[in-house]
N, C-alpha and C positions, 0 to 999 in steps of 0.2 A: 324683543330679541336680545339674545344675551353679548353684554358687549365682546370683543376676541380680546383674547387674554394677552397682555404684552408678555413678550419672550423673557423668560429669566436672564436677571443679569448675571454673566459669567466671565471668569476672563480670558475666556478663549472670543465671547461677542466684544468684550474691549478690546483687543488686541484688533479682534477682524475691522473695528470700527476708526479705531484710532488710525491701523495703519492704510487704510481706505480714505482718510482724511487728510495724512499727509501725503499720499501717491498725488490726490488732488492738487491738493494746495500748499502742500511742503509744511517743514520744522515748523517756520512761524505759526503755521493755523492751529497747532495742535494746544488746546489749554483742557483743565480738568472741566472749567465751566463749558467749554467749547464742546467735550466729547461726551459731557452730561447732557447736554441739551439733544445731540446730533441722537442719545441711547432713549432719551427721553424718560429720564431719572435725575434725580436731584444731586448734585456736587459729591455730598459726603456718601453718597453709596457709590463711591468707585473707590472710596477707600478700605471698603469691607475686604478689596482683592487687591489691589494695590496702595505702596504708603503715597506715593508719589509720583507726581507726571514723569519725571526720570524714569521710574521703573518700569511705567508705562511703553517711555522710550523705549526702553532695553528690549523690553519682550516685543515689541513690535521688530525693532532690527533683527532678535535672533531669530522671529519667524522667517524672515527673509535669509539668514545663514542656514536654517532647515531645510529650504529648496534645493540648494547646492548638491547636486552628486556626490557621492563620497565608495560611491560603488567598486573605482577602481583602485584606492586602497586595500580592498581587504585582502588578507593575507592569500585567500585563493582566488585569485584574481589572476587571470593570464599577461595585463599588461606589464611591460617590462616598466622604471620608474619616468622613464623619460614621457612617455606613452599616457600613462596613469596623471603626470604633469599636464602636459597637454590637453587630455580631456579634461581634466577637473577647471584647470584656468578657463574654458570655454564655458561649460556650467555654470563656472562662479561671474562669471561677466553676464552671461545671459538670467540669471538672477540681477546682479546688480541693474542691469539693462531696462530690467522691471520698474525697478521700486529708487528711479535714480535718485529724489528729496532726503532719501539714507542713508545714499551712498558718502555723506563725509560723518555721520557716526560710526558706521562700521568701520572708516579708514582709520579710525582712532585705537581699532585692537578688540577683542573678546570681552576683556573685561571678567565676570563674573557668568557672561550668560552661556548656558549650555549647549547649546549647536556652535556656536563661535568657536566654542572651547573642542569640541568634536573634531570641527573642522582643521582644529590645529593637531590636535591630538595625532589626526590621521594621516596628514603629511608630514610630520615629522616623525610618525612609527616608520612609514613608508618608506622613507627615506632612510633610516638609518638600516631598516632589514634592507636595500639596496646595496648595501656596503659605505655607504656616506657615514663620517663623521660624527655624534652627534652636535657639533660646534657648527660643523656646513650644512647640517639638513636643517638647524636653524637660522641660518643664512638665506637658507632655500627657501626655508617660508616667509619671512620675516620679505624677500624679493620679489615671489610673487605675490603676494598682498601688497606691494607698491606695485606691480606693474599692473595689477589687474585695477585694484581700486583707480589708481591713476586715470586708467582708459577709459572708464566709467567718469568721474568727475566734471566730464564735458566733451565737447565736441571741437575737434581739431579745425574740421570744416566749416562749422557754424561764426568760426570766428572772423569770418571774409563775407563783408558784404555783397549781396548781388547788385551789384553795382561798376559798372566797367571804368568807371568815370574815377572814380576812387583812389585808382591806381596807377598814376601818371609815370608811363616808362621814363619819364627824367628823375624820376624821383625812385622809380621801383624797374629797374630794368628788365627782375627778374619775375616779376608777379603779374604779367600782361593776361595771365589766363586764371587769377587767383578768383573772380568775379564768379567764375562758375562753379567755385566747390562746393558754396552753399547748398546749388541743388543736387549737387551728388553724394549730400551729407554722407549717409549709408554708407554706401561704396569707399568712399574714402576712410572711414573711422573704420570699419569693416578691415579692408585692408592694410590700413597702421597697425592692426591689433594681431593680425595674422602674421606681419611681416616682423614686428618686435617680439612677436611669442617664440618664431621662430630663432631668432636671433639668439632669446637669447636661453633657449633652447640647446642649440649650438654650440655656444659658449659652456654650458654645463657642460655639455656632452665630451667637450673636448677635456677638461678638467676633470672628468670623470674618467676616459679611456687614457690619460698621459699620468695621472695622479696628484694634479698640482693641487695644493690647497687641501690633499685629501688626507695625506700620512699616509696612503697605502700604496703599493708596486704598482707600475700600470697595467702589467699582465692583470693581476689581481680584479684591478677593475674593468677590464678590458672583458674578461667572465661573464662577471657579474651584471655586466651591462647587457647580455644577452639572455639573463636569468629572466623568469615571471616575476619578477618583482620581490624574488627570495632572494637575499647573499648566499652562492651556492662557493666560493671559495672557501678554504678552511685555512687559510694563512693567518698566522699571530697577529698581524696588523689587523686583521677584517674580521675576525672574531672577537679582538678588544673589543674594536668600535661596536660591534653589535650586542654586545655585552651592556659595556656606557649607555647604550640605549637605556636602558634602565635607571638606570644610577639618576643621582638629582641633577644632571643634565637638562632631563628633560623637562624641569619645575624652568630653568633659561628659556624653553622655547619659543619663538614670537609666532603670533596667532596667521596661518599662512591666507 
């Protein structure tokens, strides 16, 4: 009987492998000898595709950047930018959600790799056809990639032991009920993430219809905030900025 053929090595199976390795067992387990063995190939034929476990790295994170929605970006897109925010921070968490062992190389920025770079790409087009600055729509990304990555990084809940005993109201007067959040992990990171998205959701929104921070009239933006996610004002302030959109503004932008 003829033996079965092991699978070609490619590096679409190193990435699937590598990053199946560290879901498991994080950063640390990940070595060239480690994902040689796991392919069942020898060391130096992973470097026919890759020079190095870094690069390795790399393309495993931005597999996980390629999950991410980016749908409500595009220019025909009916959500308005607030809208298009919101859903995308959801996506982007529920990716991160996945593959949490990554989540602190991704919080280091894009870098080089293409989905990373996309993802930036596309909130910050998004935002400046909103009427945004391009100075604030890099503000805007550059904020939510701290709040998203942030809420990925760990769990709020997890940080209280189930344990009643722990928390001695002379000493904690305010935590008599802190014991239970462990088991309500979920629900509570669940809920921080919704109630700060919100927040500070809010907060743009406000800086957006009043014009602070923006250089443009708040009428202006007051429009525009109710556009599909096109700047449909034609005022010199909002047609600059959309203009700047182009200019090497955009090479400043941070990876949202």
């Amino acid at each position: 009987m003829a033996r079965p053929r092991k699978p070609l090595l490619s590096r679409d199976l190193i990435v699937e492998t590598a990053g199946a390795l560290v879901d498991a067992e994080g950063l640390d387990a990940l070595s060239t000898r480690r994902l040689a063995a796991e392919l069942g190939v020898s060391g130096p034929s992973l470097y026919n595709h890759f020079r190095t476990k870094d690069e390795i790295l790399d393309a495993v994170a931005d597999a996980v950047s390629a999950q991410v929605d980016l749908s409500m970006f595009a220019a025909e897109d009916p959500r308005d930018w607030r809208t298009a925010l919101h859903d995308w921070a959801v996506s982007y968490r529920a990716a991160l959600a996945d593959h949490p062992h990554l989540v602190p190389l991704l919080a280091q920025g894009p870098g080089r790799r293409p989905a990373g770079l996309k993802v930036a790409d596309a909130v910050f087009g998004a935002m400046v056809r909103a009427g945004w600055p391009p100075a604030q729509a890099t503000y805007i990304g550059a904020l939510m990639r701290y709040f998203v990555t942030g809420s990925a990084l760990g769990s709020f809940a997890r940080g209280f032991v189930d344990d009643e005993t722990a928390y001695d109201p002379a000493d904690y007067p305010h935590l008599g009920q802190a014991h239970l959040l462990a088991k309500r992990r979920e629900k509570v990171d669940e809920g921080a993430f919704t109630t700060g998205l919100r927040a500070l959701l809010d907060g743009l929104q406000t800086q957006y219809d009043t014009g602070t921070g923006t250089g443009a009239e708040p009428a202006a933006h007051t429009a525009t905030g109710t556009a599909a996610g096109t700047a449909t004002d034609t005022s010199p302030d909002t047609a600059a900025h959309t203009s700047a959109g182009t200019s090497a503004d955009i090479s400043a932008a941070a990876e949202a």
